[in-house]
BALUM-100984 format. One line per field, with one value per residue: residue number from 1; y, z, x of N, C-alpha, C, O, CB in turn. Coordinates in nm, 3 decimals. Each point is the difference from the previous one (the first is absolute). Glycine has a CB too. Layout:
N
resi <- c(NUM, ...)
n.north <- c(Y, ...)
n.up <- c(Z, ...)
n.east <- c(X, ...)
ca.north <- c(Y, ...)
ca.up <- c(Z, ...)
ca.east <- c(X, ...)
c.north <- c(Y, ...)
c.up <- c(Z, ...)
c.east <- c(X, ...)
o.north <- c(Y, ...)
o.up <- c(Z, ...)
o.east <- c(X, ...)
cb.north <- c(Y, ...)
cb.up <- c(Z, ...)
cb.east <- c(X, ...)
// end
This chain:
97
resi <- c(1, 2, 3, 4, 5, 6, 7, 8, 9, 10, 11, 12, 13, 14, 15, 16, 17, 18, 19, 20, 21, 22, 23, 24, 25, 26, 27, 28, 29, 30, 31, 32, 33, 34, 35, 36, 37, 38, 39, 40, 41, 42, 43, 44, 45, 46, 47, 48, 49, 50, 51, 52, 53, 54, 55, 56, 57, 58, 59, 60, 61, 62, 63, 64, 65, 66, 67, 68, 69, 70, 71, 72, 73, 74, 75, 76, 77, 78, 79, 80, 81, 82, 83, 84, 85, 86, 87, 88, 89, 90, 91, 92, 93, 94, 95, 96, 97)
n.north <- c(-1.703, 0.171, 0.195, -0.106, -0.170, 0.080, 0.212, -0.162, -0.035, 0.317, 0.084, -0.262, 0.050, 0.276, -0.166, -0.242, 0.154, 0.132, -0.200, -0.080, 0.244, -0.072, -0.274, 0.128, 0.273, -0.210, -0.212, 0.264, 0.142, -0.194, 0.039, 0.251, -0.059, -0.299, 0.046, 0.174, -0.263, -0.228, 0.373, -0.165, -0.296, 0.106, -0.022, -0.061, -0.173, 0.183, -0.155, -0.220, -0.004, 0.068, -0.276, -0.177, 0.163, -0.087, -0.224, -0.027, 0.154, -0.170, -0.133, 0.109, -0.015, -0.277, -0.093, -0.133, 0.050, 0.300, -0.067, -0.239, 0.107, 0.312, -0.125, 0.086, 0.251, 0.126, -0.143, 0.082, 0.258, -0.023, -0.017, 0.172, 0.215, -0.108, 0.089, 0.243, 0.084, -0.151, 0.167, 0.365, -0.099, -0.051, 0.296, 0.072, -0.143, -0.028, 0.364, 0.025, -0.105)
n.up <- c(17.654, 0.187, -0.186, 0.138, -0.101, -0.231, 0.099, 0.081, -0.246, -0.132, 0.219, -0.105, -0.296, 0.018, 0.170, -0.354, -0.276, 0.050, -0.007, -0.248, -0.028, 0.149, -0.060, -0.247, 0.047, 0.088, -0.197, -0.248, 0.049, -0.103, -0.262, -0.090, 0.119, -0.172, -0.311, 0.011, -0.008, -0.199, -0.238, -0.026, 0.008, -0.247, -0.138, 0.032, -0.130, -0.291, 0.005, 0.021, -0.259, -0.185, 0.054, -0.139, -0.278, -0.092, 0.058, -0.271, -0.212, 0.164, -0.020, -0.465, -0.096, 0.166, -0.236, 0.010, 0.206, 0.188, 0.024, 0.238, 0.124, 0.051, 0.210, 0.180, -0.008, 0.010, 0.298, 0.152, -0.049, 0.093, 0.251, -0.012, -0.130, 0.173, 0.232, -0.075, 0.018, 0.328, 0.151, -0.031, 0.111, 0.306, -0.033, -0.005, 0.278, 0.178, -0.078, 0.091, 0.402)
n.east <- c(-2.206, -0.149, 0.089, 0.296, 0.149, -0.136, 0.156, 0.278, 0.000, 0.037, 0.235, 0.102, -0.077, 0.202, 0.261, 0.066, -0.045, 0.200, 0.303, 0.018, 0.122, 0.282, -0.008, -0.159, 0.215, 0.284, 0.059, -0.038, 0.219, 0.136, -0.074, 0.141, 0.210, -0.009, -0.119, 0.246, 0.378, 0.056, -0.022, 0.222, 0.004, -0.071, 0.320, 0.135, -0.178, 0.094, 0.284, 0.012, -0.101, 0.287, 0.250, -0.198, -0.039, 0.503, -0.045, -0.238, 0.294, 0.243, -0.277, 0.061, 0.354, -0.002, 0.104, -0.171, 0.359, -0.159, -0.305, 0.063, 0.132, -0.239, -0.211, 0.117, 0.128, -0.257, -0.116, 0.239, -0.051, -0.339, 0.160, 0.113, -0.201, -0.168, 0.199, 0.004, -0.411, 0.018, 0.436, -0.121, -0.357, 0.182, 0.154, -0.199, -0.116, 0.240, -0.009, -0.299, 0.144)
ca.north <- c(0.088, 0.152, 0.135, 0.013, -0.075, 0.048, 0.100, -0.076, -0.089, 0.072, 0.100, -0.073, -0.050, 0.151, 0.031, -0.053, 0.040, 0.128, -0.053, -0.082, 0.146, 0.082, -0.085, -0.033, 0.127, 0.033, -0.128, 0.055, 0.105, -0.089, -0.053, 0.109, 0.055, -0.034, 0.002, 0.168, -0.011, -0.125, 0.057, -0.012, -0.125, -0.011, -0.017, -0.116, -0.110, 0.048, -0.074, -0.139, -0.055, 0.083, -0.118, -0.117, -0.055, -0.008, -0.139, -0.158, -0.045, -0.138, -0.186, -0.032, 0.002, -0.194, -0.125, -0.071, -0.086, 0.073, 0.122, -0.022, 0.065, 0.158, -0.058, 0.004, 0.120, 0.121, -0.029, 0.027, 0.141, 0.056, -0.040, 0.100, 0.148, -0.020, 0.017, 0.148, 0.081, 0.023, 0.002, 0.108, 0.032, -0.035, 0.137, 0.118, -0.060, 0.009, 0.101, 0.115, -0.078)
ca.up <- c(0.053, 0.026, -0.069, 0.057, -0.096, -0.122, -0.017, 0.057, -0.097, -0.113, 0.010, -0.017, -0.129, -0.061, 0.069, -0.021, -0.100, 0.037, -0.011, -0.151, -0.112, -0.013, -0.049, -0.153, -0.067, 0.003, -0.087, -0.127, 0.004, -0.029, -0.113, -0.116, -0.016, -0.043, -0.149, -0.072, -0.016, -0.087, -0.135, -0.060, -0.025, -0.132, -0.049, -0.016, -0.058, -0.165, -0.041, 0.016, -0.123, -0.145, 0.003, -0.002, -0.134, -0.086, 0.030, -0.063, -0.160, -0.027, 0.049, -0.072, -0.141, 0.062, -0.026, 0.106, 0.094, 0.116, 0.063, 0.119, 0.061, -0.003, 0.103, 0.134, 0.012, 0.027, 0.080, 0.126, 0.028, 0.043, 0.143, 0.105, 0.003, 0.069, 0.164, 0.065, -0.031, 0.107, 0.071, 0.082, 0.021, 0.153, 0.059, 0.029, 0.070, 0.137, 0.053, 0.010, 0.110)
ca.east <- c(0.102, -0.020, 0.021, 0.060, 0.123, 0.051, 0.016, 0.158, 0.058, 0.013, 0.137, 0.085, 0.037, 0.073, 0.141, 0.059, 0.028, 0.046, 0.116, 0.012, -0.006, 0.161, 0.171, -0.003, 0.036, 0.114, 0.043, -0.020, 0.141, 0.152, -0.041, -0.004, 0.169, 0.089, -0.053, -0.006, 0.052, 0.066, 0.029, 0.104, -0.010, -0.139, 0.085, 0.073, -0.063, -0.023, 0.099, -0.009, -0.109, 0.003, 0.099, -0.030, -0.152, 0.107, 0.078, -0.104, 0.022, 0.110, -0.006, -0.065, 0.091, 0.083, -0.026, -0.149, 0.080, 0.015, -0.096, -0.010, 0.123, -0.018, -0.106, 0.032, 0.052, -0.056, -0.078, 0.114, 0.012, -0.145, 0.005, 0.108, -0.062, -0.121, 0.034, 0.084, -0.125, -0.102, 0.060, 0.034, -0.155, -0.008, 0.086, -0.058, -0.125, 0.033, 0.059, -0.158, -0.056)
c.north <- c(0.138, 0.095, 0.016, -0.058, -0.014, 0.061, -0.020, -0.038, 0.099, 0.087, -0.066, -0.052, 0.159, 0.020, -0.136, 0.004, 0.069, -0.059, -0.058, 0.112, 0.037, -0.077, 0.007, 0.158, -0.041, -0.071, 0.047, 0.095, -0.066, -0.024, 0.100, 0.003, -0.124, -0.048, 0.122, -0.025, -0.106, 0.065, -0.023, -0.104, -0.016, 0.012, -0.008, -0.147, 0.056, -0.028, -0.108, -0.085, 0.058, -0.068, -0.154, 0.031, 0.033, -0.107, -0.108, -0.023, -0.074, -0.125, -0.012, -0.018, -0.093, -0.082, -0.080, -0.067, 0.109, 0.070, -0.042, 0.064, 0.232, 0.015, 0.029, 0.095, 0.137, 0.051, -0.003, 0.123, 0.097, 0.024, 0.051, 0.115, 0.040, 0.050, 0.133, 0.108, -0.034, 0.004, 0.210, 0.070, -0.046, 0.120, 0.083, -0.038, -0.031, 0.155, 0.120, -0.063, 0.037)
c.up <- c(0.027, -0.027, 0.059, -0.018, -0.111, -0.002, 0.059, -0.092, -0.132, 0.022, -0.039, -0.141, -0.066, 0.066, -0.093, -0.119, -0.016, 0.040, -0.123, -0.071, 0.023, -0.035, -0.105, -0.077, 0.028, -0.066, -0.159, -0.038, -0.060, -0.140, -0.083, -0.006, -0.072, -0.179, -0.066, -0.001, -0.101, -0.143, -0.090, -0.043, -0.148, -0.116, -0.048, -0.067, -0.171, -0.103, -0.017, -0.138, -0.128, -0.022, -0.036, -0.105, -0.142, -0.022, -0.069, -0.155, -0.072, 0.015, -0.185, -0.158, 0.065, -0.052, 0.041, 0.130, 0.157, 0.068, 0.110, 0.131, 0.010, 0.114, 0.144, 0.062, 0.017, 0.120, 0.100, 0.062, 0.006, 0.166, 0.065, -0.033, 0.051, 0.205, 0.032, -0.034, 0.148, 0.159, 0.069, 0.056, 0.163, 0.065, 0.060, 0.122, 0.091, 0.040, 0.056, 0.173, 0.143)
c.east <- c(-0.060, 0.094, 0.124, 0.138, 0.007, 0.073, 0.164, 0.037, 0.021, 0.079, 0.104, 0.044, 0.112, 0.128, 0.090, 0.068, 0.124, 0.176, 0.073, 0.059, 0.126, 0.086, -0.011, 0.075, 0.157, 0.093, -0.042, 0.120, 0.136, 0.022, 0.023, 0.115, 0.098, 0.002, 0.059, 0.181, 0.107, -0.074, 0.139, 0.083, -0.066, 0.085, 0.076, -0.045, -0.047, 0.146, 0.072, -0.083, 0.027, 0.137, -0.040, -0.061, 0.132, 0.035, -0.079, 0.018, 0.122, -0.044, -0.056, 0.136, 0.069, 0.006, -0.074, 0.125, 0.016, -0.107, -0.034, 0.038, -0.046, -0.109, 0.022, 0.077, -0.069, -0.127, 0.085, 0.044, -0.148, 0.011, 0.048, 0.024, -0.110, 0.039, 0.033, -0.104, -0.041, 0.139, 0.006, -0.154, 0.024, 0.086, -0.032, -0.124, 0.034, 0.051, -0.126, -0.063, 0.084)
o.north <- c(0.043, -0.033, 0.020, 0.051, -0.004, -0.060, 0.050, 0.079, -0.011, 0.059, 0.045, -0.041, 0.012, 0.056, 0.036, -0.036, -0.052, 0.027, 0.046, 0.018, 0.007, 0.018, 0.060, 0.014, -0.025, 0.061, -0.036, -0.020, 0.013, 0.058, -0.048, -0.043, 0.015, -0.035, 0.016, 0.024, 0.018, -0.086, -0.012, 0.010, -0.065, -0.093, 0.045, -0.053, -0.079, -0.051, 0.002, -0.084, -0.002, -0.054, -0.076, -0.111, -0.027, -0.044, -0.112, -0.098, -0.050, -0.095, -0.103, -0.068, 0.005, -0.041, 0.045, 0.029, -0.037, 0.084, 0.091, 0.062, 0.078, 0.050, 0.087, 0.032, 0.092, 0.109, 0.041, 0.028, 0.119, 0.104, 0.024, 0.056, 0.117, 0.086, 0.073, 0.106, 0.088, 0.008, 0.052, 0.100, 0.087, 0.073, 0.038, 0.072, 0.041, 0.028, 0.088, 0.071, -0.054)
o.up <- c(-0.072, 0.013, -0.095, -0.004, -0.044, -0.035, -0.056, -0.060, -0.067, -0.099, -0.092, -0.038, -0.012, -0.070, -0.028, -0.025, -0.042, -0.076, -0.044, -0.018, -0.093, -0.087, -0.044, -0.092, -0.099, -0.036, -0.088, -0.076, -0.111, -0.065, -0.101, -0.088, -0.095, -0.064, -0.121, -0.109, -0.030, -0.072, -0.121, -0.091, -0.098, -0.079, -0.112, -0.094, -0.089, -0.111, -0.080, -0.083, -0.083, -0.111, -0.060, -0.037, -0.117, -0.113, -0.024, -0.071, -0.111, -0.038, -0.037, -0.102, -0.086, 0.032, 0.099, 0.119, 0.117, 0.089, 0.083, 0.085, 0.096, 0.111, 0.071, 0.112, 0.075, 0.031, 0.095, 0.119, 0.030, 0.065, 0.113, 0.041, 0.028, 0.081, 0.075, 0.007, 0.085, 0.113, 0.112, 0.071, 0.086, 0.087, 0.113, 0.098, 0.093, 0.120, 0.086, 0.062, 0.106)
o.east <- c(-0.090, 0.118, 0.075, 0.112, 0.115, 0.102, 0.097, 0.074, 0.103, 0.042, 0.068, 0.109, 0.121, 0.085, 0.114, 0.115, 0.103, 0.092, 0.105, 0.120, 0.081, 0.085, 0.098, 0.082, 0.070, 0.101, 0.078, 0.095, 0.052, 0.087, 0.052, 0.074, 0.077, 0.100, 0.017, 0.053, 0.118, -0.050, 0.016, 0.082, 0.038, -0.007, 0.025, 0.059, -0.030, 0.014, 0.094, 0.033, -0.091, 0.007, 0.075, -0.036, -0.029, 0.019, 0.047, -0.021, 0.014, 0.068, 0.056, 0.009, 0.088, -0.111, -0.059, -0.013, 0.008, 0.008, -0.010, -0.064, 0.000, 0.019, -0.050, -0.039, 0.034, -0.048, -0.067, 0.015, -0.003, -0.002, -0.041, 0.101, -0.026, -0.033, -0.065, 0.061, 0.004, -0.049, 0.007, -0.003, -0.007, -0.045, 0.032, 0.020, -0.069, -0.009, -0.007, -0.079, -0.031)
cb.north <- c(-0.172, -0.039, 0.089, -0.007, -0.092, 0.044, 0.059, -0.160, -0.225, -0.098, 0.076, 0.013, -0.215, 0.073, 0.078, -0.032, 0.039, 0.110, -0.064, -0.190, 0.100, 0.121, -0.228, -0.208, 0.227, 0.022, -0.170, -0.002, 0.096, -0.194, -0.101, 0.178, 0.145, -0.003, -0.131, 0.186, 0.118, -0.178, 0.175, 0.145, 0.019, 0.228, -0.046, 0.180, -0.021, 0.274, 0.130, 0.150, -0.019, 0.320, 0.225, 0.014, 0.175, 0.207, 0.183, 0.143, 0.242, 0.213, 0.039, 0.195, 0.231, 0.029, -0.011, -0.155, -0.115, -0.073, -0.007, -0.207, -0.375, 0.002, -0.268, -0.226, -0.225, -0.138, -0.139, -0.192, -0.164, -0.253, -0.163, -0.211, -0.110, -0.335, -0.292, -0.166, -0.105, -0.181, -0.354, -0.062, -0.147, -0.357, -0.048, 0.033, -0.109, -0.294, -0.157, -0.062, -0.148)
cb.up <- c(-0.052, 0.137, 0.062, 0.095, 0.168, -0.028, 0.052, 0.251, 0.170, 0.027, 0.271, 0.252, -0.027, 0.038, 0.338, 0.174, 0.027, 0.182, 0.245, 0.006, 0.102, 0.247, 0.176, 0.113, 0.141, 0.205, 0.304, 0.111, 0.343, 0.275, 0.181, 0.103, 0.350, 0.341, 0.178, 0.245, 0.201, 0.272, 0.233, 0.180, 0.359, 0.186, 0.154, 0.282, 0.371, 0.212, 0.115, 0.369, 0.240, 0.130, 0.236, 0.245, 0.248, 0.162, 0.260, 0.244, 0.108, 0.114, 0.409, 0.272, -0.044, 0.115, -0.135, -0.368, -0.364, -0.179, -0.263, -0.220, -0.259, -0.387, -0.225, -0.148, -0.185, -0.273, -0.219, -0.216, -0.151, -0.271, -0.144, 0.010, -0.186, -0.326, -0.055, -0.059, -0.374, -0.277, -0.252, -0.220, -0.362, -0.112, -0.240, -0.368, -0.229, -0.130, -0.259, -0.423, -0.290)
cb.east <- c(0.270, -0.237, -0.306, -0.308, -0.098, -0.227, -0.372, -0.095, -0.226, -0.222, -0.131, -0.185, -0.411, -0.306, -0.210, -0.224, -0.316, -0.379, -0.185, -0.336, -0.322, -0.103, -0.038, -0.355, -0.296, -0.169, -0.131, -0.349, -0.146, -0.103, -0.203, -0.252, -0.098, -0.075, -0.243, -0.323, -0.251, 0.063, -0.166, -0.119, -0.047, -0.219, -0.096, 0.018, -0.062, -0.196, -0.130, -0.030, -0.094, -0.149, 0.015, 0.040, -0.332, 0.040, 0.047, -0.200, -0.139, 0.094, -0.178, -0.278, -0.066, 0.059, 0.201, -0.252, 0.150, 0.183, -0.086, 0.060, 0.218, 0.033, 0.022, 0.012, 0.100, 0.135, -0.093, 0.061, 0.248, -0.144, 0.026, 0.013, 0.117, -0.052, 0.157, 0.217, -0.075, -0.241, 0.104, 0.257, -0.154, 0.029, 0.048, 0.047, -0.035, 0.070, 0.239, -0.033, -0.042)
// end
């Protein structure tokens, strides 16, 4: 090859970089904010989890016939503290968009 096109190809390489670098920057940016914004989600999910680690010292004072049943109960209300966590995370994320 000759100098000529190396030196081409090696523009083309750095212009392509250089592109990469911004979108990434700019998709990085988003990423923050919207991180910066679901603080408060955050929590929330603290609250959630401190409800729930109350709730594990009733499954234990239970009778055995009921603890199953508690078991499942407390794994249910995990689940659907869980959902309505990644329901209002999408919220925000579609709203930041």
């Amino acid at each position: 090859m000759q100098a000529k096109n190396l030196v081409i190809i090696a523009l083309i390489g750095i212009v392509m970089l250089l592109a990469f670098n911004v979108i990434n920057g700019n998709l990085h940016k988003n990423n923050r904010q919207a991180i910066a914004s679901s603080n408060a989600s955050a929590q929330s999910t603290t609250i959630y989890s401190d409800s729930s680690s109350n709730h594990s010292s009733d499954v234990a004072a239970k009778p055995l016939g009921e603890q199953p049943k508690a078991i499942i109960d407390k794994a249910t209300t995990q689940i659907n503290n869980a959902q309505q966590v990644d329901s209002a995370r999408f919220e925000q994320v579609d709203s930041t968009q």
